[in-house]
C-alpha positions in Angstrom: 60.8 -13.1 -55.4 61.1 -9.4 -55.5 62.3 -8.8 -59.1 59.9 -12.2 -60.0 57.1 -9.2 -58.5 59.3 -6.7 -60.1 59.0 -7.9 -63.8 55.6 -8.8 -63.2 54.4 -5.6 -62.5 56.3 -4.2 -65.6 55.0 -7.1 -67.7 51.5 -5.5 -66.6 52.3 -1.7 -67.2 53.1 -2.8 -70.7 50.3 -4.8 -71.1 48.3 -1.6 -70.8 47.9 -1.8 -66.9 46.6 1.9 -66.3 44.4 1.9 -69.2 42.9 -1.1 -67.8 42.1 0.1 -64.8 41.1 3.8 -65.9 38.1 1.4 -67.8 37.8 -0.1 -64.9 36.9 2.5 -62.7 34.7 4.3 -65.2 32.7 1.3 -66.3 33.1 -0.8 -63.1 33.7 -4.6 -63.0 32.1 -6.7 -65.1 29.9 -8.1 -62.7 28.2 -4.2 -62.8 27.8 -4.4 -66.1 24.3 -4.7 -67.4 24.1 -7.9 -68.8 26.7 -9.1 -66.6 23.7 -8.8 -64.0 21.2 -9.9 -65.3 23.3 -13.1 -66.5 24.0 -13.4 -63.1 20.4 -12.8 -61.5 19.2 -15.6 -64.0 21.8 -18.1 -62.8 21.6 -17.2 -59.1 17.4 -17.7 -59.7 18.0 -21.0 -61.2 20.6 -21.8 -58.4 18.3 -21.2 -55.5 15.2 -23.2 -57.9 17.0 -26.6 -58.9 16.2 -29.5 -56.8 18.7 -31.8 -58.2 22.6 -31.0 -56.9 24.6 -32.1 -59.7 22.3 -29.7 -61.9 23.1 -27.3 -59.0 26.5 -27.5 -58.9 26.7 -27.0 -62.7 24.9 -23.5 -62.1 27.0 -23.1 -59.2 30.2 -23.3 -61.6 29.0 -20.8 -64.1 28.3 -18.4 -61.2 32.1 -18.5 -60.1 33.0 -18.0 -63.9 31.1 -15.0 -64.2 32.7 -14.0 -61.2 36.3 -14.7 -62.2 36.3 -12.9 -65.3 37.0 -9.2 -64.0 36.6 -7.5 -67.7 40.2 -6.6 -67.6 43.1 -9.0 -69.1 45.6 -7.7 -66.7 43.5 -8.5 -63.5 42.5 -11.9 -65.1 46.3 -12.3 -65.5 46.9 -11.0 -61.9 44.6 -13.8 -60.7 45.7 -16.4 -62.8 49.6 -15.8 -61.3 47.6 -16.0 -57.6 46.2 -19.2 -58.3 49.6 -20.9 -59.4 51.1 -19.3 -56.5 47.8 -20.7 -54.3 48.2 -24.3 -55.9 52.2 -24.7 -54.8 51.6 -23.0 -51.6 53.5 -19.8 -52.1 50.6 -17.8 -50.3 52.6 -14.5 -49.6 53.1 -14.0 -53.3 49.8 -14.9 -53.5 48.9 -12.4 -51.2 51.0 -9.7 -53.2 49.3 -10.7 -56.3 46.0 -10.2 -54.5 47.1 -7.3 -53.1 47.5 -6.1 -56.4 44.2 -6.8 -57.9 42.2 -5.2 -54.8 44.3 -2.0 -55.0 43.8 -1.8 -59.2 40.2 -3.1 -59.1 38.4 -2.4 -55.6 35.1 -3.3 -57.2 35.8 -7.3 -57.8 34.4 -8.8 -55.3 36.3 -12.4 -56.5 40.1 -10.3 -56.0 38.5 -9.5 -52.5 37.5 -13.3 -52.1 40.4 -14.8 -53.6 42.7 -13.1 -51.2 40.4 -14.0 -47.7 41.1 -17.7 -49.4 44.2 -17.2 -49.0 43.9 -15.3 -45.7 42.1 -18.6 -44.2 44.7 -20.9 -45.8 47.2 -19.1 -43.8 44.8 -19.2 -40.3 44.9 -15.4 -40.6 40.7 -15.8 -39.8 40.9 -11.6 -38.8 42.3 -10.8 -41.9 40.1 -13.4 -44.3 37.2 -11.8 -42.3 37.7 -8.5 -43.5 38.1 -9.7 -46.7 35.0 -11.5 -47.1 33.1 -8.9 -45.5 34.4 -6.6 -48.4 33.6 -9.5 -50.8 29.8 -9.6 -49.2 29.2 -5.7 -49.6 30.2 -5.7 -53.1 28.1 -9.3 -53.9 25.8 -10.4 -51.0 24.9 -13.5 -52.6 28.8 -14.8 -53.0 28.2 -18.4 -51.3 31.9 -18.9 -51.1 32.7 -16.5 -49.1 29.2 -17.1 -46.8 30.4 -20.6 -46.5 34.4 -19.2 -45.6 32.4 -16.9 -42.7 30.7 -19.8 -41.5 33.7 -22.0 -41.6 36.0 -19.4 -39.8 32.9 -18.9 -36.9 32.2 -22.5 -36.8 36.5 -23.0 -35.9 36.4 -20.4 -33.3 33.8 -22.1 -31.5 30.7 -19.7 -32.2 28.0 -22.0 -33.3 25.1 -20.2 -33.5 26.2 -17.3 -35.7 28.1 -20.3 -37.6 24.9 -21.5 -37.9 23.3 -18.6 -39.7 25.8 -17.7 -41.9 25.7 -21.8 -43.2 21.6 -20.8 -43.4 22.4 -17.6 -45.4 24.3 -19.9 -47.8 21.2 -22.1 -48.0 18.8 -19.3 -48.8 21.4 -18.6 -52.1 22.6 -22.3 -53.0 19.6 -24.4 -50.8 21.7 -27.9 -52.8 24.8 -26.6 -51.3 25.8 -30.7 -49.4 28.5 -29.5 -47.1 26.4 -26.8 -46.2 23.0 -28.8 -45.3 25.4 -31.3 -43.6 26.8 -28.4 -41.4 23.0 -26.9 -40.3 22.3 -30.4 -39.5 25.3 -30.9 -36.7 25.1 -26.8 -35.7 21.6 -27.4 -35.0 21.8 -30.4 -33.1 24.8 -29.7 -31.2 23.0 -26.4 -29.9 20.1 -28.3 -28.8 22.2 -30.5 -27.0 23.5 -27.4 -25.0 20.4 -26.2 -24.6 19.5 -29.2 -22.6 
């Protein structure tokens, strides 16, 4: 697995690794860009505005596309190699992968999300926590990682703040099922305490 990392890494430094992320620290991520932002602001808009879900989820999809694409081919390529690992359940190369794109990219929030994914995946819920909190400063409205929060709080038995982190997913993707599904039995199962 090493030299597999090994040759990666030296696949990337010829690829033009450093010159990739000089560009990428003066310009930022994509998802700084200008019209990156406003792209995004006009699908997160419509997202909070559809009624219909399947409409929804079609905006919802775009959103994580312009999230995935970084700006840089080597940090795409970085994330591609993560999510094959991801797929055949080879999370600590995952995890070195991701630990890859957070140290070459700090700004991408989706490198930051990817890896507390794979944190969870592993039941490392301290570790995927400080992930998505990273992922949250650098995109506040990343409904993934709101609905990973709630998850991890919900599975260590602290409802309530469970409960408003599934809410804060509702004020960004309101059509979001699982997440309407989960206020509903957060809600009632603190009123039943309550009694």
């Amino acid at each position: 697995m090493r030299n597999f990392l090994s040759c990666a890494v030296a696949l990337l430094l010829s690829l033009g690794i450093a010159n990739a992320a000089e560009t990428m620290g003066e310009a930022g991520s994509r998802q700084s860009e200008p019209a990156a932002r406003s792209t995004l602001d006009d699908l997160f808009h419509d997202l909070k505005r559809s009624g219909n879900e399947a409409a929804a989820a079609r905006i919802a999809e775009r959103i994580q596309r312009e999230w995935t694409s970084s700006g840089s081919r080597s940090i795409d390529l970085l994330m591609k190699w993560a999510a094959v690992a991801m797929q055949a359940r080879k999370f600590n190369t995952a995890l070195d992968f991701l630990d890859q794109v957070v140290a070459l990219s700090p700004d991408y929030a989706e490198g930051w999300n990817r890896r507390a994914t794979v944190h969870f995946m592993m039941d490392n819920y301290a570790l995927s926590m400080a992930d998505i909190d990273r992922t949250l400063r650098l995109e506040p409205r990343h409904f993934g990682a709101l609905a990973g929060m709630a998850q991890i709080l919900q599975r260590s038995g602290r409802k309530e703040p469970a409960l408003k982190a599934y809410e804060r997913v509702l004020d960004v993707y309101p059509m979001m099922r699982n997440a309407q599904e989960q206020v509903g039995t957060l809600a009632d199962e603190l009123a039943g305490e309550g009694i």
